[in-house]
Structures are given as structure tokens and as C-alpha cells.
C-alpha positions as CSV (number, residue, x, y, z in Angstrom):
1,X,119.1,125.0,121.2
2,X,117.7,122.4,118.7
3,X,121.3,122.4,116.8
4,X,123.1,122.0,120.0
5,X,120.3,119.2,121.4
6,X,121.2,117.5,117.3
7,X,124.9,117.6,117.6
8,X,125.5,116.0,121.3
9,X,122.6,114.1,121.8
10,X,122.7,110.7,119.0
11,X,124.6,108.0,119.9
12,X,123.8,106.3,117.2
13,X,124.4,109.0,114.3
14,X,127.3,109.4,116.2
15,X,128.4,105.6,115.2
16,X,127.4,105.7,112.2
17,X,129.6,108.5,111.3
18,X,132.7,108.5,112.8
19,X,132.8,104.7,113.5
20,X,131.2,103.0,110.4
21,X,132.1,103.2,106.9
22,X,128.6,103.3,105.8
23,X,127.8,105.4,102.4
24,X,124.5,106.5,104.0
25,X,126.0,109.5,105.0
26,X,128.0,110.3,101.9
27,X,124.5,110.3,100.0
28,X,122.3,112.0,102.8
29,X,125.3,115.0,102.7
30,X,124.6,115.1,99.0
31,X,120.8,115.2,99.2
32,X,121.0,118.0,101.7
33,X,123.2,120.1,99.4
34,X,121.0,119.8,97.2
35,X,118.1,121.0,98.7
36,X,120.1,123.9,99.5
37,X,120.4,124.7,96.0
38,X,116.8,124.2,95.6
39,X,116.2,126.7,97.8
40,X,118.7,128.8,95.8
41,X,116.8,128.6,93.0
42,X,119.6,126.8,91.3
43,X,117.3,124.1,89.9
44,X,119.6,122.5,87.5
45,X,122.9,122.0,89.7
46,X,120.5,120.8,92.4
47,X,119.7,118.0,90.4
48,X,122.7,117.2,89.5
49,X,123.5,116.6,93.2
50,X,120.2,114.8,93.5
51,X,121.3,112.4,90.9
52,X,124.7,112.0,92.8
53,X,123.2,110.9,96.1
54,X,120.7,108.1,94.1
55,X,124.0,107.2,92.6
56,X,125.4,106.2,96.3
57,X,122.2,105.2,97.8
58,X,119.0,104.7,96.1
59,X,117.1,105.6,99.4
60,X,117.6,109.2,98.0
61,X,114.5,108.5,95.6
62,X,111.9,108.5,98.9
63,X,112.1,112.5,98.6
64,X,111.5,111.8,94.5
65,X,107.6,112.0,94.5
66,X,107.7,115.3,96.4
67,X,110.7,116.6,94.3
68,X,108.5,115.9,90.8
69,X,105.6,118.2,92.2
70,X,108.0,120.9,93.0
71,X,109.7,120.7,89.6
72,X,106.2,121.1,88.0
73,X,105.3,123.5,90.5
74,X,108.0,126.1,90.3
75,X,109.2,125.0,86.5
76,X,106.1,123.7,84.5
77,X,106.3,120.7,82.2
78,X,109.1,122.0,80.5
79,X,111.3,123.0,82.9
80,X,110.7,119.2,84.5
81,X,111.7,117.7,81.6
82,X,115.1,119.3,81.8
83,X,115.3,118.5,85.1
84,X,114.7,114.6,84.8
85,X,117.0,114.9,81.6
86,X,119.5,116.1,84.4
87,X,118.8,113.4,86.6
88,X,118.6,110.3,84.2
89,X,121.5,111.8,82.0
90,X,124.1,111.8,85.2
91,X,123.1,108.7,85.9
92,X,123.9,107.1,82.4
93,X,127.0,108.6,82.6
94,X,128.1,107.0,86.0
95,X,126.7,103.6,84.9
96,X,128.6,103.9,81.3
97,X,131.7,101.8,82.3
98,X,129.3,99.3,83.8
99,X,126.6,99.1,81.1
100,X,129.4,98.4,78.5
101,X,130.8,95.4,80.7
102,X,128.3,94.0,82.2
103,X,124.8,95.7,81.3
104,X,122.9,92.4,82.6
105,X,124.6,91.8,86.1
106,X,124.5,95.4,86.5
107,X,120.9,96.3,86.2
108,X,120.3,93.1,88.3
109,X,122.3,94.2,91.1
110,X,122.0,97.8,91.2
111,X,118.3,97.8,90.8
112,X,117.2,94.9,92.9
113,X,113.8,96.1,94.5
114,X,113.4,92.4,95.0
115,X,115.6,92.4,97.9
116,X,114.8,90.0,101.1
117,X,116.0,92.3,104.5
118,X,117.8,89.8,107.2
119,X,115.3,89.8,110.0
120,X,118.1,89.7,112.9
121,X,118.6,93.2,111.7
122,X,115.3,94.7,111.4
123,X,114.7,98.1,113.9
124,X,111.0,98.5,112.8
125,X,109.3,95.2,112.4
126,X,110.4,93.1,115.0
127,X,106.9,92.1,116.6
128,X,106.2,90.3,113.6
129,X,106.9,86.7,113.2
130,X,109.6,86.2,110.6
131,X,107.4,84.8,108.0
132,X,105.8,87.4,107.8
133,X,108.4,89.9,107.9
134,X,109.5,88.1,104.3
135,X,106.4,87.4,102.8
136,X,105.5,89.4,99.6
137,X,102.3,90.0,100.5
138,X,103.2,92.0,103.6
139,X,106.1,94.1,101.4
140,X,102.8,94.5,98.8
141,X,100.9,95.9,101.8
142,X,103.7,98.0,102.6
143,X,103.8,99.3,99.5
144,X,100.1,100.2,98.6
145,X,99.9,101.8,102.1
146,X,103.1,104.2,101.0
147,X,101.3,105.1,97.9
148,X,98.3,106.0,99.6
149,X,99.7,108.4,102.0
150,X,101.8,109.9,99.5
151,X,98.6,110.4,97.1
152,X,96.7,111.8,100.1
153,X,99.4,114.0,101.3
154,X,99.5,115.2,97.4
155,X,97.2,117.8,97.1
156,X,99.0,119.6,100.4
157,X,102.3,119.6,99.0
158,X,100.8,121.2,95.5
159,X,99.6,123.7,97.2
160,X,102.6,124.1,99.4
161,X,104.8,124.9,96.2
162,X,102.4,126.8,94.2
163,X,102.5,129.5,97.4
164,X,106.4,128.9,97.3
165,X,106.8,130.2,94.1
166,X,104.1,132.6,94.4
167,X,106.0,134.2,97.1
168,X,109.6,133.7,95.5
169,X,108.7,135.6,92.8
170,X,108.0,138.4,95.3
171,X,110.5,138.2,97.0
172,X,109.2,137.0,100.7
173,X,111.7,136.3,103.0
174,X,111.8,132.6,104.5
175,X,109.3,131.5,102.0
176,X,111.5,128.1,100.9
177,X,109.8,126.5,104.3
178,X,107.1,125.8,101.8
179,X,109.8,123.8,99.4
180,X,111.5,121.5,102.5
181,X,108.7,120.7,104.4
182,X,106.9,118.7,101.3
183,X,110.2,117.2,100.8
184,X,110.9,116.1,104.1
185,X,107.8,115.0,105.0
186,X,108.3,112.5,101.8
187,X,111.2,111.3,103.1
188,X,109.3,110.7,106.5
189,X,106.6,108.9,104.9
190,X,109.2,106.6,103.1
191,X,111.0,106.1,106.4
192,X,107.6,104.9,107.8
193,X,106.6,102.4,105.2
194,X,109.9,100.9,105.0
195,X,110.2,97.2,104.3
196,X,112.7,97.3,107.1
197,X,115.1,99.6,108.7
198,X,118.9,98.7,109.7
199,X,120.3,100.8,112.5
200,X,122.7,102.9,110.0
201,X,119.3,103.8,108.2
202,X,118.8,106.3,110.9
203,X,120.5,109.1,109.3
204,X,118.0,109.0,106.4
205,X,116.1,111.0,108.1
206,X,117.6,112.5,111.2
207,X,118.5,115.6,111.0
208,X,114.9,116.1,109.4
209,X,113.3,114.9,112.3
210,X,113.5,117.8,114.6
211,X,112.5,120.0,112.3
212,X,109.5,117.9,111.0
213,X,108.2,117.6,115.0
214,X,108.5,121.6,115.5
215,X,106.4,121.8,112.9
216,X,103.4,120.1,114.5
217,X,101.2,121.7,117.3
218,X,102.0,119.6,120.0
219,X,103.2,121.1,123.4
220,X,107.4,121.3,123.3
221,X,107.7,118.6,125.8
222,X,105.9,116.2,123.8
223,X,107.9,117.1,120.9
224,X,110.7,116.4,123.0
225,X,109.6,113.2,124.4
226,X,108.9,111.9,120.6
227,X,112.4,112.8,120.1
228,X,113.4,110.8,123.1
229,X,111.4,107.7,122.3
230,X,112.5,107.5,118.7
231,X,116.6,108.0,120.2
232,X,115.9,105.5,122.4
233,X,114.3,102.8,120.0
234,X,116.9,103.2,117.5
235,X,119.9,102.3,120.1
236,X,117.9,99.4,121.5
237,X,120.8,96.4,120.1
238,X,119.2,94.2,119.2
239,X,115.7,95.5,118.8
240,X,112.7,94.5,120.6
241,X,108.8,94.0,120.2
242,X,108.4,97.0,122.9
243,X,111.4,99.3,120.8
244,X,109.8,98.3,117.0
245,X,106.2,99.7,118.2
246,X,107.4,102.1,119.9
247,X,108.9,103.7,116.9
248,X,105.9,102.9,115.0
249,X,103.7,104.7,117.2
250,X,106.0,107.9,117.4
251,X,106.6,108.1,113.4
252,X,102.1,107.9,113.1
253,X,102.1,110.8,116.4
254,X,104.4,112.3,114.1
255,X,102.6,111.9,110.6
256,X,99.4,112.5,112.5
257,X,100.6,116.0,114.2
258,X,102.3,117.0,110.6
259,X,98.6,116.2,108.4
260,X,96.8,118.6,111.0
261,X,99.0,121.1,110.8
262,X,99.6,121.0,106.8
263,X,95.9,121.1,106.4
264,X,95.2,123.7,108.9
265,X,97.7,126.1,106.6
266,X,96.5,125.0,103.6
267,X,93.6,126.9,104.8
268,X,94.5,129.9,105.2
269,X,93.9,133.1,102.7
270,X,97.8,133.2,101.8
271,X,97.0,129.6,100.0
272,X,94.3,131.2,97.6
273,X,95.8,134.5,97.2
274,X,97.4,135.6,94.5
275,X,100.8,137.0,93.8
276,X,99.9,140.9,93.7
277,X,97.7,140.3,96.9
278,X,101.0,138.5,98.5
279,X,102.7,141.8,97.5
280,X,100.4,144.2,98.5
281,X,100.1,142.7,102.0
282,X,104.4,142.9,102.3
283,X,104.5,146.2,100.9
284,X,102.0,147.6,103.7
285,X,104.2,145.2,106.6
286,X,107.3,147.3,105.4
């Protein structure tokens, strides 16, 4: 009932991709395929359609810090380095006609982290006085606080893909929840620490959303009503100091929901067993 509640229930995804002509769905529908070769096991093609979806929209490379633990992970050193050879290589070859043109304006503009969001547009931080909302130091405070999370939420995600290819190897069936969770909840985290957020920024992470608040413990209604909230925030036009906290509060209930859970699992014995236990234990279920 999830997919039906996804397909019928968004205004706003519905605008942004049927009435817009935004690229932030070209790239999303990109990333998603190539998760789906991830889960394949088709490592290299999967990056190649990585690398296409930074090439559209470089709000691809909040699932990268996740993505390098799983190549590790699942491939080892060297198996990473072909990977990011994948990646980089692609890219090179997209930005060949440019970088033989104009190599200065290119860089410059396609890589311009410096970037100053217009405040009139901002979903997420409109409680904050505009000054503010500009100011370096704030984006700097942004910034360590993404780090942070992502370095605390490290050590899960390790573990999360050391079991996933512990129990690919085997064999298990539905094991690659282990892969996607790490990776979405990256992209989550990115989402949260955002400098800012225009409305067509939504489908970054949409379609991840319902998956990422099943997978907490909280009671199906309040899943549902962290649904609602965050719905309702994003097609508040224009947004408000009550519709910018509220979606601040949902993405921490979120977050917070998601931590408990990934450290209760992390827990348990399938963490710290090894592959022939793993195999023993299915061998005995069938």
C-alpha cells in the first residue's frame, strides 16, 4: 500500500515531474538504476550510471561517502580503485569538449561549491534571519555538522556491508537491504544538512523516504504522520518559520528513529558471525 500511498499522494513530485523541466529527476532516475545494478552485483556498469547522474546533478555525490564504504566493503582496495577509475574516467570524457574550450570557465562553473542559495526560495531555513542564511560561517557549521553525522553513522554502515557480502556470497535471499539502507540514509543525512533546499529538491530523496521511516520502530501511524508533516511542509508556497522547523524536526525524528534501529541490528549475532555460521543457520531453515 506504500507504492500506491507514493504514486497518488505528492503534489509536489507530481509538479516537479510532469510540469517542470527540472534535471533533478533525470539524475535521481539514473542514481536509482544504479543502485539496482548494485544490488546486481554489476559493480562496474553501476558506476558508470553513478557517474552519469553526478554528470546531471552533482547532488548525486551525497550517497558518495556511503557508496566508497561499500566499494571497499564488497570489492577491497583494488576493486575501489577500478571503480573510482570508472567514475572519474566517465566524467573526463563528458567534460572533454569543455575542458578543450574553455577549461577555466568550466571548472569555475561546474564546480562552484561557493554558491550563495536565494533566500526567497529556501524550504528549510526560513526562521533564520537572512544574514544568516548567507553567512559562511553558518554554511561552515553546516558542513562540520554533516561530517560529523556521517563519521558517526560510519562504523554502522561498515558493518552493514561487511554482513551484505558475507551473506551474498551465500546466497541469502533479500540480503541487499544491507547495501540501500547505508546508501539512503547518506542521502538523508545530506538532505538534512543542506545549505538550503528549493522545492524541486524534493525528489532527492523521496521515494527513499518511505522506506527509510519503515525502517525505524515507531508505531505506523507515526510513521505516517512524519510522512504527512514532511508532504505538507514541502507544498507550503512560500515557506514559513512554522513549515521550515517543522521539516527540521521530522528529518531529526527521522535520523533519531533510523540511529536506534541501525544500532540495535548492529547488535545482533548475524553482525559477528561468520560466513559458514550464516550458512549453516540457512541450511537448517531449509
Amino acid at each position: 500500500y506504500m507504492l500506491v500511498m507514493m504514486s497518488v499522494t505528492s503534489y509536489r513530485i507530481h509538479s516537479i515531474y510532469v510540469l517542470r523541466l527540472f534535471n533533478d529527476p533525470v539524475a535521481v532516475l539514473l542514481l536509482y538504476a544504479a543502485i539496482n545494478l548494485f544490488m546486481d552485483d554489476r559493480w562496474s556498469l553501476g558506476s558508470v550510471f553513478f557517474s552519469l547522474a553526478v554528470s546531471i546533478k552533482m547532488n548525486i555525490l551525497l550517497y558518495a561517502p556511503a557508496l566508497l564504504l561499500a566499494y571497499l566493503a564488497v570489492l577491497g582496495l583494488p576493486g575501489t580503485l577500478v571503480q573510482l577509475s570508472i567514475c572519474a574516467g566517465l566524467q573526463l570524457v563528458l567534460a572533454a569538449p569543455f575542458l578543450a574550450n574553455f577549461p577555466l570557465e568550466y571548472i569555475i562553473g561546474a564546480f562552484n561549491l561557493g554558491r550563495v542559495f536565494l533566500y526567497e526560495w529556501t524550504v528549510n531555513f526560513r526562521f533564520l534571519p537572512e544574514d544568516i542564511f548567507v553567512s559562511r560561517w553558518f554554511h561552515l557549521a553546516l558542513l562540520v555538522g554533516h561530517i560529523i553525522t556521517l563519521c558517526y553513522c560510519g562504523r554502522y554502515w561498515w558493518q552493514y556491508f561487511s554482513v551484505y557480502k558475507k551473506l551474498a556470497t551465500v546466497g541469502v535471499p533479500h540480503c541487499e537491504q544491507l547495501l540501500v539502507l547505508p546508501l539512503f540514509m547518506c542521502n538523508f543525512i545530506g538532505v538534512m544538512f543542506a545549505r538550503s533546499l528549493h522545492y524541486q529538491f524534493y525528489v532527492w530523496y523521496y521515494h527513499t523516504l518511505h522506506y527509510l521511516v519503515w525502517t525505524t520502530g515507531y508505531p505506523v501511524k507515526h510513521r505516517l504522520l512524519l510522512l504527512g508533516v514532511i508532504e505538507m511542509c514541502w507544498n507550503t508556497f512560500p515557506s514559513t518559520m512554522a513549515s521550515s522547523g517543522a521539516l527540521h524536526v521530522s528529518h531529526f525524528v527521522i535520523l533519531v528513529g533510523l540511529l536506534a534501529q541501525v544500532s540495535k541490528s548492529c547488535d545482533m549475532t548475524i553482525f559477528t558471525s561468520n560466513v559458514k555460521d550464516v550458512k549453516t543457520k540457512e541450511e537448517k531453515t531449509e
